[in-house]
C-alpha positions as semicolon CSV with decimal commas, in nm:
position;residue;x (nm);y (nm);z (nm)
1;X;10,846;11,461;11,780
2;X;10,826;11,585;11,437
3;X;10,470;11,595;11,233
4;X;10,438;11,338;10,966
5;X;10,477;11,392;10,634
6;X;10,354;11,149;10,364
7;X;10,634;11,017;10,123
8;X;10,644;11,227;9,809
9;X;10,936;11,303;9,578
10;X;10,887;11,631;9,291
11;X;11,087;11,656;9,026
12;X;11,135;12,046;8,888
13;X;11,338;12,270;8,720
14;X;11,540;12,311;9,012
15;X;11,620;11,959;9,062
16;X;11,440;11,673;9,319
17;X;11,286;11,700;9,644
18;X;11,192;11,444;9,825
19;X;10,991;11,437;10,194
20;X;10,838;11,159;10,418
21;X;11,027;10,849;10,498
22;X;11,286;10,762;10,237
23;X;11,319;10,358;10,338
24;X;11,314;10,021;10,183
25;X;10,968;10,101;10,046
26;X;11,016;10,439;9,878
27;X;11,447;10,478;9,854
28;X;11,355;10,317;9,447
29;X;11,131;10,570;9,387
30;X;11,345;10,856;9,474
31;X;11,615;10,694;9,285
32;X;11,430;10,683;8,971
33;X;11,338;11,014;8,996
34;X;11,704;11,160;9,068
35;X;11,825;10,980;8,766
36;X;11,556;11,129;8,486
37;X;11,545;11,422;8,679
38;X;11,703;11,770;8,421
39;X;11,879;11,905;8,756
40;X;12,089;11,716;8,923
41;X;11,975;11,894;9,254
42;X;11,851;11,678;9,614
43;X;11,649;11,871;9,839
44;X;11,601;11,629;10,153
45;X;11,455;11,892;10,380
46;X;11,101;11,777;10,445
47;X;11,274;11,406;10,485
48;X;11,110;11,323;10,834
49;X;11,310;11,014;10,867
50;X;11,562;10,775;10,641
51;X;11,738;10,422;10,725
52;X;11,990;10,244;10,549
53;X;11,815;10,221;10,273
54;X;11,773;10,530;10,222
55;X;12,137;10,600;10,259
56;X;12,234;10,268;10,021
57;X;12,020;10,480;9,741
58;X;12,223;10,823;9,780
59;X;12,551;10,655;9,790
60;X;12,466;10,499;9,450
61;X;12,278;10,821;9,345
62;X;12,628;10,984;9,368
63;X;12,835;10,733;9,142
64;X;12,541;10,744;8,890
65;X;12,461;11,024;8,870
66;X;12,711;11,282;8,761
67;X;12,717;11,634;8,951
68;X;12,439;11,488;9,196
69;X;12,420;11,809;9,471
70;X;12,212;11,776;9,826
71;X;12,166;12,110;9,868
72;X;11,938;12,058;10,172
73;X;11,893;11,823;10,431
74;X;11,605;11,795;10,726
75;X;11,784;11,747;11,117
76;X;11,718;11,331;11,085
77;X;11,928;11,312;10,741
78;X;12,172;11,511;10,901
79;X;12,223;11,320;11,181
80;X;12,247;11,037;10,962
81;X;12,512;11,149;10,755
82;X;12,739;11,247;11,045
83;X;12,680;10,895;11,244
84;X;12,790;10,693;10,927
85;X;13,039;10,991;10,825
86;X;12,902;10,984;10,505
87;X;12,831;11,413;10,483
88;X;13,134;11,443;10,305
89;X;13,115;11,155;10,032
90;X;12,803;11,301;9,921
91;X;12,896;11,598;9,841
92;X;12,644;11,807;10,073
93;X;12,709;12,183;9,967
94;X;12,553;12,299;10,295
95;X;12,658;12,089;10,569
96;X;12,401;12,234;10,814
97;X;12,054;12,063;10,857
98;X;11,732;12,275;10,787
């Protein structure tokens, strides 16, 4: 079982990274960070775990935000993205988990 990790997102230079649970409680916050964020970079690799919600919020991340790039992803994301096939869609430019 993976350590927990509180939910925090940081916005940078480099773009948005987000860790913790990303779920009905938190998904807004990330979202409102992705969208005033200068870099339109995701890093989900300290995401310990992520539900529909979660996934709802990246789907809409990627129609409104323009050039919107996961470029990292924790093992639990992953897995996520290849049950609801969605690894494709949102335009992950490395497809392997961290």
């Amino acid at each position: 079982m993976e350590e927990w990790i509180p939910f925090a997102v940081a916005v940078t230079e480099r773009g948005v990274k987000v860790s913790g649970d990303v779920d009905l409680s938190t998904s807004s916050s990330m979202i409102a960070a992705v969208l005033t964020a200068p870099v339109a970079e995701l890093d989900l690799s300290e995401v310990t775990f992520m539900d529909s919600s979660g996934l709802h919020a990246l789907i809409r991340l990627s129609t409104e935000r323009a050039g919107l790039h996961i470029v990292a992803v924790s093992s639990p994301v992953q897995r996520l993205f290849e049950l609801s096939r969605m690894t494709e869609h949102l335009m992950l430019q490395n497809g392997s988990g961290s």
